[in-house]
C-alpha positions as CSV (number, residue, x, y, z in Angstrom):
1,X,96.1,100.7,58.5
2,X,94.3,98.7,61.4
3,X,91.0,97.4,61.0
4,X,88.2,99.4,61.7
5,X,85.6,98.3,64.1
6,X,83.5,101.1,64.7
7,X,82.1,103.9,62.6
8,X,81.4,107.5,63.9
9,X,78.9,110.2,62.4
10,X,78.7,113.7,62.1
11,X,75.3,114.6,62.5
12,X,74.5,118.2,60.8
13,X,76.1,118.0,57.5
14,X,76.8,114.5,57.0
15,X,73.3,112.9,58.0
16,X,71.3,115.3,57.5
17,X,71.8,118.2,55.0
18,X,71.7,121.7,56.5
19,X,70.5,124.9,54.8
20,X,69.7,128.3,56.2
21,X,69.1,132.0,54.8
22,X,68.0,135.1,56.3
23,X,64.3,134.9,55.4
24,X,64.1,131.3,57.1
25,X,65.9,132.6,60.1
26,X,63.7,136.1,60.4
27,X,60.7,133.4,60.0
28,X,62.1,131.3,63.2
29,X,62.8,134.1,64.8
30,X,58.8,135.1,65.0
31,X,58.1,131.6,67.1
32,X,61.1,131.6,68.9
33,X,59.6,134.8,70.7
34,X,56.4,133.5,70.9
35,X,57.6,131.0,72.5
36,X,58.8,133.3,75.0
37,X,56.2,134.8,75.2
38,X,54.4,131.3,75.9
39,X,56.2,130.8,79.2
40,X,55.4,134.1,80.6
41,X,58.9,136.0,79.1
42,X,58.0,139.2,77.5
43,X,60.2,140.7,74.6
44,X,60.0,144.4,74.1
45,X,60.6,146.0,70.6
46,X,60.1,145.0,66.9
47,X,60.6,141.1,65.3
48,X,63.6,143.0,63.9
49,X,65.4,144.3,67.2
50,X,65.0,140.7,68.4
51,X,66.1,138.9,65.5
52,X,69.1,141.2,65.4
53,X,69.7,140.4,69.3
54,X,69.6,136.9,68.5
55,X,71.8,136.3,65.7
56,X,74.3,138.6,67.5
57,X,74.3,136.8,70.6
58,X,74.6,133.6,68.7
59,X,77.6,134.4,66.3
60,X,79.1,136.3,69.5
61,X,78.6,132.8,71.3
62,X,79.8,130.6,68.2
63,X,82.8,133.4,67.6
64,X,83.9,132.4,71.9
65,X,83.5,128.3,71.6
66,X,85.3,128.3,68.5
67,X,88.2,129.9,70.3
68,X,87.7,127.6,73.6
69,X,86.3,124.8,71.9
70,X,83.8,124.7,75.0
71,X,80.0,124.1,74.6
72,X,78.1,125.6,77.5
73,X,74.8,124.2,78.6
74,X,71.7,125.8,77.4
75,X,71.3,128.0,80.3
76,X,74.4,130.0,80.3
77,X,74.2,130.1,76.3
78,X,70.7,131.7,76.9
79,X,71.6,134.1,79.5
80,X,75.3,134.6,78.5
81,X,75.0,135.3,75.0
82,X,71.5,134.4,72.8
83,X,69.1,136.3,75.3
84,X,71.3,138.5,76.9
85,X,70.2,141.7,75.3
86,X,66.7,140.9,77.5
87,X,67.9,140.4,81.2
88,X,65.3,137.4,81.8
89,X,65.6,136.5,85.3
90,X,67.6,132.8,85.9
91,X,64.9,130.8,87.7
92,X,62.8,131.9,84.6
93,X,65.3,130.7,81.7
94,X,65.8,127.3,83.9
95,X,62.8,125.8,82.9
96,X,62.5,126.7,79.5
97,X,66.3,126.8,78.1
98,X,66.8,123.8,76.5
99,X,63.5,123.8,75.1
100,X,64.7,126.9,73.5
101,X,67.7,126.0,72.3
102,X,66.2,122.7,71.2
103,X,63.9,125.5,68.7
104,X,66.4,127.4,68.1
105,X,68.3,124.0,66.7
106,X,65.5,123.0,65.0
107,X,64.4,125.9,63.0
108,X,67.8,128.1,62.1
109,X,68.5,125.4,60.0
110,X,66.4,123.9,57.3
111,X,67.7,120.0,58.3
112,X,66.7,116.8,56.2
113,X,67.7,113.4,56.4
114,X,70.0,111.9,53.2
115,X,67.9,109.8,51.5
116,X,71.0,107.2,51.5
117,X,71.2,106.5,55.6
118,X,68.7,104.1,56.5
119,X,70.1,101.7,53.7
120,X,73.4,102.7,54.3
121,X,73.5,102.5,58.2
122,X,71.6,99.2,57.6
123,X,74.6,97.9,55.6
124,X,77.5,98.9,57.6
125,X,75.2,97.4,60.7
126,X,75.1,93.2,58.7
127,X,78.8,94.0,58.0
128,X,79.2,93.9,62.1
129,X,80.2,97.1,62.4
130,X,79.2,99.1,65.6
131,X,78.1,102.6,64.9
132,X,78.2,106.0,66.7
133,X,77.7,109.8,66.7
134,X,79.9,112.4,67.6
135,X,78.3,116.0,67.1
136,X,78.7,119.6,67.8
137,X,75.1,121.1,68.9
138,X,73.7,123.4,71.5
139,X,70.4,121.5,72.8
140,X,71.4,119.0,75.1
141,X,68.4,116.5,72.7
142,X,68.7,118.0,69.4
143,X,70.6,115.0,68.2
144,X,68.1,112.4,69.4
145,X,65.2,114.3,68.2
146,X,66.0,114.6,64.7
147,X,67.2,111.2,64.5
148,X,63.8,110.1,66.5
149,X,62.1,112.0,63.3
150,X,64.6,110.2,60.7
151,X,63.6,106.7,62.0
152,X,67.5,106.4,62.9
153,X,68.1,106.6,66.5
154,X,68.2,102.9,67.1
155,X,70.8,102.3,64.4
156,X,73.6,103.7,66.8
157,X,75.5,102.3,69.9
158,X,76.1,105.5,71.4
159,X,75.9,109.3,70.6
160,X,78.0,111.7,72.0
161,X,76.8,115.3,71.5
162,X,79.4,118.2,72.8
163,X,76.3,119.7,75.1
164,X,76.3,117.0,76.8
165,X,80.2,116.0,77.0
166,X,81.1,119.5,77.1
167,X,83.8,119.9,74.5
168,X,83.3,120.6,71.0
169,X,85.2,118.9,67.8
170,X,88.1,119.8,67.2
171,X,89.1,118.8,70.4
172,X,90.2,115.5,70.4
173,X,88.9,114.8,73.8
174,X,85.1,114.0,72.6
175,X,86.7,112.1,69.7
176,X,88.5,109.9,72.0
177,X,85.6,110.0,74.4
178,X,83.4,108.0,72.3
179,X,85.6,105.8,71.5
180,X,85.7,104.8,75.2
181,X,82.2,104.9,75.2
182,X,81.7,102.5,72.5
183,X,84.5,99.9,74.1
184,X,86.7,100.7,70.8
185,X,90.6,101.8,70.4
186,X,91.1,105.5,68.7
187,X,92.8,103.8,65.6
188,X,90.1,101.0,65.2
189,X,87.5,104.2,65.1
190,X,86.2,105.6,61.4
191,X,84.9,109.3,61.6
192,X,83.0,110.6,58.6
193,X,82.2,114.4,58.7
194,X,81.7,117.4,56.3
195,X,84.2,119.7,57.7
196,X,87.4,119.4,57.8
197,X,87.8,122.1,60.5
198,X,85.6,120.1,62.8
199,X,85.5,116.3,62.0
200,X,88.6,115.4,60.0
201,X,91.2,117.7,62.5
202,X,89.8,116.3,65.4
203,X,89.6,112.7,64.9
204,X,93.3,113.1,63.4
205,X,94.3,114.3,66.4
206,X,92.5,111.9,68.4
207,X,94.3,109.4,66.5
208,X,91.6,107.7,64.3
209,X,92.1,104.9,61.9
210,X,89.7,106.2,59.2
211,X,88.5,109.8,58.3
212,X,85.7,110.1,55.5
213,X,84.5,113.7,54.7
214,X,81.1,113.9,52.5
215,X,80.7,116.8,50.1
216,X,78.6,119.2,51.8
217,X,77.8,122.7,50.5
218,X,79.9,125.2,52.9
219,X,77.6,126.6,55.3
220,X,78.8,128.6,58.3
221,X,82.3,129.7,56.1
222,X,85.3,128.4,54.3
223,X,87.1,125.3,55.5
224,X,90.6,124.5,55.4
225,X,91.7,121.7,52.5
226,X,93.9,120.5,55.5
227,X,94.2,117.8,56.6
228,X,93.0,115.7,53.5
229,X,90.8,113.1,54.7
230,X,91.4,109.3,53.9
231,X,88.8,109.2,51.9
232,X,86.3,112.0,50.0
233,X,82.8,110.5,48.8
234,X,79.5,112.5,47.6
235,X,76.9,110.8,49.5
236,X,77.0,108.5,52.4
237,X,76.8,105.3,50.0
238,X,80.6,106.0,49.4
239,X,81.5,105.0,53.2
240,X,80.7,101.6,52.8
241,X,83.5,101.2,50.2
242,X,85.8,103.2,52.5
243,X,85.7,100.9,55.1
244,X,85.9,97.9,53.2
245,X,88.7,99.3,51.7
246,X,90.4,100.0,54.3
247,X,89.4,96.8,56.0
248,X,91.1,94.8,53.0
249,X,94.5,96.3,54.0
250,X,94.4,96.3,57.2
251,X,97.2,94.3,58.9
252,X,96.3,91.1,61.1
253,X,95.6,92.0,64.8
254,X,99.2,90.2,66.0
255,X,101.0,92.9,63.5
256,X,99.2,96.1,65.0
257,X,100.9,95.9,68.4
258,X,104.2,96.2,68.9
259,X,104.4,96.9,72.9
260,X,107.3,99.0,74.2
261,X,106.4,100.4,78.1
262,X,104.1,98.6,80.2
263,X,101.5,100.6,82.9
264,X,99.9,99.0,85.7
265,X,97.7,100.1,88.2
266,X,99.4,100.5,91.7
267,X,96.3,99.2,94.3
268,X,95.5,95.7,94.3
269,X,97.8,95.5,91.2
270,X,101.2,95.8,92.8
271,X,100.7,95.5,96.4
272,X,97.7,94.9,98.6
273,X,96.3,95.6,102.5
274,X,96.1,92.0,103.9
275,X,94.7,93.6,107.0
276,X,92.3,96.1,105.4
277,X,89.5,97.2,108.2
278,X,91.5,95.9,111.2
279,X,93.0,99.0,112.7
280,X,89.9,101.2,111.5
281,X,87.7,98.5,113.5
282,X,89.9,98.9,116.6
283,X,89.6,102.6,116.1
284,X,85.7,102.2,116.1
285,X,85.9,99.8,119.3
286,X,88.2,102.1,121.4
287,X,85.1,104.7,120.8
288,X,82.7,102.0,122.2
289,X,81.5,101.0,118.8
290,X,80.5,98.0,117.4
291,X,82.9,97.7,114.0
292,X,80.3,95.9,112.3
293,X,77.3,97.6,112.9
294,X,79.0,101.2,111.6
295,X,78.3,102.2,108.4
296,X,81.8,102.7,106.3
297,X,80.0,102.9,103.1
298,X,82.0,106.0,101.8
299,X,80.3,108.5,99.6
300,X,81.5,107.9,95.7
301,X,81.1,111.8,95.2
302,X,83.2,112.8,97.9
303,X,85.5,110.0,97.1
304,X,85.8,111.3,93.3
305,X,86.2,114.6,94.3
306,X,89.3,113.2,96.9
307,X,90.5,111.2,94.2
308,X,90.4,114.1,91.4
309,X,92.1,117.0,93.7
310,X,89.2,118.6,95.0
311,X,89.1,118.3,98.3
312,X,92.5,117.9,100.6
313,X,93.2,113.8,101.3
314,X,92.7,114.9,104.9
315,X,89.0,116.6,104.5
316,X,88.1,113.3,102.7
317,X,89.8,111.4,105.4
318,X,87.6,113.6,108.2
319,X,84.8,113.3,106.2
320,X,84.8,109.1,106.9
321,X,85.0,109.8,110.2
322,X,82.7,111.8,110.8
323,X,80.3,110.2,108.5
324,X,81.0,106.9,110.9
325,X,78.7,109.1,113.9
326,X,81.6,110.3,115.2
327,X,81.6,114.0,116.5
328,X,84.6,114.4,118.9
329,X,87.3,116.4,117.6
330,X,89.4,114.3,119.5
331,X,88.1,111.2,118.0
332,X,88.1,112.5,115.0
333,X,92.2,113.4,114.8
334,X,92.6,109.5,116.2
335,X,90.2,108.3,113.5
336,X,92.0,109.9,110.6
337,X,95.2,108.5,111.5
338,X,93.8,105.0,111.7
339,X,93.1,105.4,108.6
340,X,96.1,106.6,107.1
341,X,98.3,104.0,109.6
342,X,95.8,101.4,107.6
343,X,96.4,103.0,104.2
344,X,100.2,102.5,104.2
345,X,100.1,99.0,105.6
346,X,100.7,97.2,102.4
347,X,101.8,93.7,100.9
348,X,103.2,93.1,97.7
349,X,102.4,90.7,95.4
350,X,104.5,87.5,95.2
351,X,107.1,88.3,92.8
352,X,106.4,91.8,92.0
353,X,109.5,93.3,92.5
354,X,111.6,90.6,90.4
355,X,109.3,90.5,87.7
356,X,109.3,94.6,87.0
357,X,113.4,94.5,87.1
358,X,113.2,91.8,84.7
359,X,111.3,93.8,83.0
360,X,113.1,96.9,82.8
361,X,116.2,94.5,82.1
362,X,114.0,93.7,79.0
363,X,114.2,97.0,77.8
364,X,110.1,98.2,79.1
365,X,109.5,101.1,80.1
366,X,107.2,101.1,83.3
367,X,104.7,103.2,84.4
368,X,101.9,103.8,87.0
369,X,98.6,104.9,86.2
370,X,96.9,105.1,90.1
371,X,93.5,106.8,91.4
372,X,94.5,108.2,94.7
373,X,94.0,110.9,97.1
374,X,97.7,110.0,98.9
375,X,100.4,112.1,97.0
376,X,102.8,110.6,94.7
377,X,105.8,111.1,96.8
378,X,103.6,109.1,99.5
379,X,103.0,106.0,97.2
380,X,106.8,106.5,96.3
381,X,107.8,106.2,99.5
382,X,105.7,102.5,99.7
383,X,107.6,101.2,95.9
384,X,110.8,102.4,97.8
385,X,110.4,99.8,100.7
386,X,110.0,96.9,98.6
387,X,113.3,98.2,96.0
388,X,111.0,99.2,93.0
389,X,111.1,102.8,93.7
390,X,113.9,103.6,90.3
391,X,112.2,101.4,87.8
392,X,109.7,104.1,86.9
393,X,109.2,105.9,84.1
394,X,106.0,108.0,84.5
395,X,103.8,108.0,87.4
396,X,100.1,109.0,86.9
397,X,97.9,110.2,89.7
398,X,94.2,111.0,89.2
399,X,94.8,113.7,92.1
400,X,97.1,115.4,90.2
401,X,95.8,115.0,86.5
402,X,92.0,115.8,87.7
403,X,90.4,112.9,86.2
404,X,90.0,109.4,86.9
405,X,89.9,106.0,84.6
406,X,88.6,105.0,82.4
407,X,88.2,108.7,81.2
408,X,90.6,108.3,78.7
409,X,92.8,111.5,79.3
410,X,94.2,110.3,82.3
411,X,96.0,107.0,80.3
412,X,96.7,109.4,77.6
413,X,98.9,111.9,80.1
414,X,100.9,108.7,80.4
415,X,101.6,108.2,76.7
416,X,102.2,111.4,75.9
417,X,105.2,111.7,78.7
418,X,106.6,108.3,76.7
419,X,105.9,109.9,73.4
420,X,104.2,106.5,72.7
421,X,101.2,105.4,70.8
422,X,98.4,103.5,72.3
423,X,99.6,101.1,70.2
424,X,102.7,101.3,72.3
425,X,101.5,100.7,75.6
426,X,100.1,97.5,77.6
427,X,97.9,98.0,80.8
428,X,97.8,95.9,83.6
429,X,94.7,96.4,85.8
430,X,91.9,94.6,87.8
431,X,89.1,96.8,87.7
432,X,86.3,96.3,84.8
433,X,86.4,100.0,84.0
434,X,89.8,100.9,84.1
435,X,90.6,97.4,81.8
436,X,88.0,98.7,79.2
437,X,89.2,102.3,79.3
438,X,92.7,101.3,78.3
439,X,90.9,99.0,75.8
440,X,88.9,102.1,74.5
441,X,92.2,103.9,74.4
442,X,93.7,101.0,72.0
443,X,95.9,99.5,74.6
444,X,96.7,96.2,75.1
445,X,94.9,95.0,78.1
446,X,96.0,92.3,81.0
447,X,94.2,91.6,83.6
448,X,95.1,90.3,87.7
449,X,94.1,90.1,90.9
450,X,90.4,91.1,88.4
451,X,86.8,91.4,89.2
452,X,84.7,88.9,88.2
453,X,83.0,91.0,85.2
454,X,86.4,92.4,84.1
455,X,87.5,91.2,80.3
456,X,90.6,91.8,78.9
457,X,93.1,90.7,76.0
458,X,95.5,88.6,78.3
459,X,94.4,87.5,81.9
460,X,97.2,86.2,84.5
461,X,96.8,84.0,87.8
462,X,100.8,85.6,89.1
463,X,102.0,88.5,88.7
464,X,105.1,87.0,87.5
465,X,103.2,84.9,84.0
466,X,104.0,89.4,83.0
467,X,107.6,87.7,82.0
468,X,105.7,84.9,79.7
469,X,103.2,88.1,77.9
470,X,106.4,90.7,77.5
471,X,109.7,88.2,76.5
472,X,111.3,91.1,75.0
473,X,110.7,94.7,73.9
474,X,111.2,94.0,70.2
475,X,108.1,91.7,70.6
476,X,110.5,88.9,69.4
477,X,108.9,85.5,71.0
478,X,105.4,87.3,72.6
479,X,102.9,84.5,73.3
């Protein structure tokens, strides 16, 4: 068991009861279309045709992000499936769709606060423990809202709500996202939750150190008895105990790592571009430009969508370019190969290559973990010309995987290929963000060649001091 840091809450269910029944749904169903009515949307028919429409639309839309475990914004919800039945125009919906679903939220359900989670949140808050919400709901603000009314919303770190991540529990994605967001590793995270379809799956599968499931009448349908949560308690008074029960057995930080591949970043990591600008400002001059008055400022969407496979490296690289003021397509062709002449010029660290043989003599295995828009078989062909191009054992591109750190699928594509646990797995990086999405993650963290703001667990002047951190696999004499 490691020690938990952070504690995550379901919202519906767990802090707040939930209740509904036919008569308090035919009863929200009457301002729901007032409110339509309100904004200019007329509804033809009885209260009963649209209350029918409604709750089919809805269980036709719960029935579909069950399957997909996608949660759509209000918009498409509205449109797509709630008020289908009624062909309101787009533009219309637009402005009023989250409003709606934020009713919707707030009055299908007859929602109250457990007396117990002021004191109770209070508690776990003097015991240093940071706190969080992880929760499946269709209005982008019902979570805040409610907990506005509660008096709660300033007891939490962070809250993660699936319309606005976009995934719904169980996928482990959101679990493992808010970990991230909260700077805490997956197995350092508590989830407590009333189903065990929802909350206890998915933060088992995200890898959780804790699961906690209240007793919560069963509301939208039978759950599953697996898998058993850590702990079962009647009201939220009973978490306390669970954490400091698990807490109590935890083992000592030095005993939860034992560290068997190691993953680095590749740029400004492993090698570097001593030269960075020079041929790009030759480029500029040979156009009878001044290199330093241009603007090189590059746009960060474009670059994410370069980065993420969205756009071709070449479109990105023409993009520049032409966002430089030049027009020429001449100029333009020239331009784009400075810039790839200027990509591939690189230097490697000081003892880079030495150090990752050692390394792999040690018995690590080594990996790469790299945003780029080159291909991998390019970056290859740079690890081949200094003789590091066989020590590899996974190699991570964000063009390729669709995501960049520190979203935390992209270090998880490299553990699963090992089959390791975060637990498993150092990372060696020099960015603030990518060093605290490993941490998030639960990875060891080691930082070089860092920013200024970066933190991590271990921090190293040469790239060689890797040998002092990572003596041998079986973690037999680690500093």
């Amino acid at each position: 068991m490691n020690r938990i840091e952070t504690v995550f809450f379901d919202m519906g269910g767990t802090l707040e009861t939930l209740a509904h029944d036919e008569p308090l749904r035919r009863a929200a169903c009457v301002d729901l279309r007032q409110f339509l009515r309100d904004h200019g949307l007329s509804v033809e028919g009885s209260d009963e045709s649209f209350y029918r429409s409604v709750t089919d639309g809805l269980a036709a839309y719960r029935a579909w992000n069950s399957r997909s475990l996608e949660e759509l914004p209000s918009l498409r919800i509205c449109r797509e499936y709630v008020l289908k039945a009624f062909g309101f125009p787009a533009e219309k919906l637009q402005a009023i769709s989250d409003e709606f679903m934020l009713l919707l939220e707030t009055t299908f359900y007859d929602r109250r606060e457990r007396p117990e989670a002021k004191a109770v949140l209070g508690a776990l808050r003097r015991d240093g423990l940071k706190l969080g919400i992880i929760s499946n709901v269709m209005s982008p603000s019902c979570v805040d809202v409610n907990l506005a009314r509660y008096g709660l919303i300033d007891s939490f770190d962070t809250i993660v709500s699936s319309s606005g991540y976009g995934r719904r529990k169980p996928d482990p994605r959101i679990f493992l996202y808010g970990a991230q967001q909260i700077g805490s590793p997956p197995e350092r995270c508590a989830h407590v939750g009333d189903k065990t379809s929802r909350d206890i799956l998915g933060a088992v599968r995200a890898g959780f150190g804790l699961t906690v499931r209240i007793v919560h009448p069963e509301v939208d349908g039978a759950e599953p008895s697996e898998p058993a949560a850590d702990a079962v308690v009647d009201d939220l008074s009973g978490v306390i105990e669970a954490v400091e029960r698990a807490n109590k057995s935890a083992k000592p930080v030095s005993e939860d790592r034992h560290v068997k591949a190691i993953l680095f970043d590749a740029g400004d990591i492993l090698y570097h571009r001593p030269r960075r600008g020079e041929r790009l400002g030759r480029f500029l001059a040979s156009c009878g430009l001044d290199p330093n008055a241009v603007p090189r400022a590059e746009s960060k969407l474009v670059k994410d969508r370069a980065m993420t496979g969205k756009i071709s490296k070449r479109e990105y690289l023409e993009h520049r370019i032409r966002a430089m003021g030049i027009e020429d397509e001449a100029q333009i062709e020239r331009g784009i190969d400075a810039l790839a002449e200027e990509a591939g010029a690189v230097a490697f660290f000081d003892g880079a290559r030495e150090t990752l043989h050692e390394l792999k003599r040690r018995g690590y295995r080594l990996g790469i973990v790299t945003d780029t828009y080159h291909a991998v078989e390019t970056k290859r062909q740079w690890l081949r010309r200094n003789g590091i191009g066989d020590v590899w054992d996974v190699f991570v591109s964000s063009s390729e995987e669709g995501v960049r750190k520190p979203d935390p699928a992209i270090y998880h594509a490299a553990l699963d290929r090992l089959g390791l646990r975060p637990s498993e797995a150092a990372f060696v990086g020099h960015k603030k963000s990518e060093l605290d999405g490993a941490h998030a993650v639960g990875m060891e963290t080691v930082a070089f060649n860092h920013e200024e703001s970066a933190a991590a667990d271990r921090v190293i002047e040469r790239f060689d001091e890797l040998l002092t951190l990572f003596p041998s696999v079986d973690g037999e004499g680690r500093r």
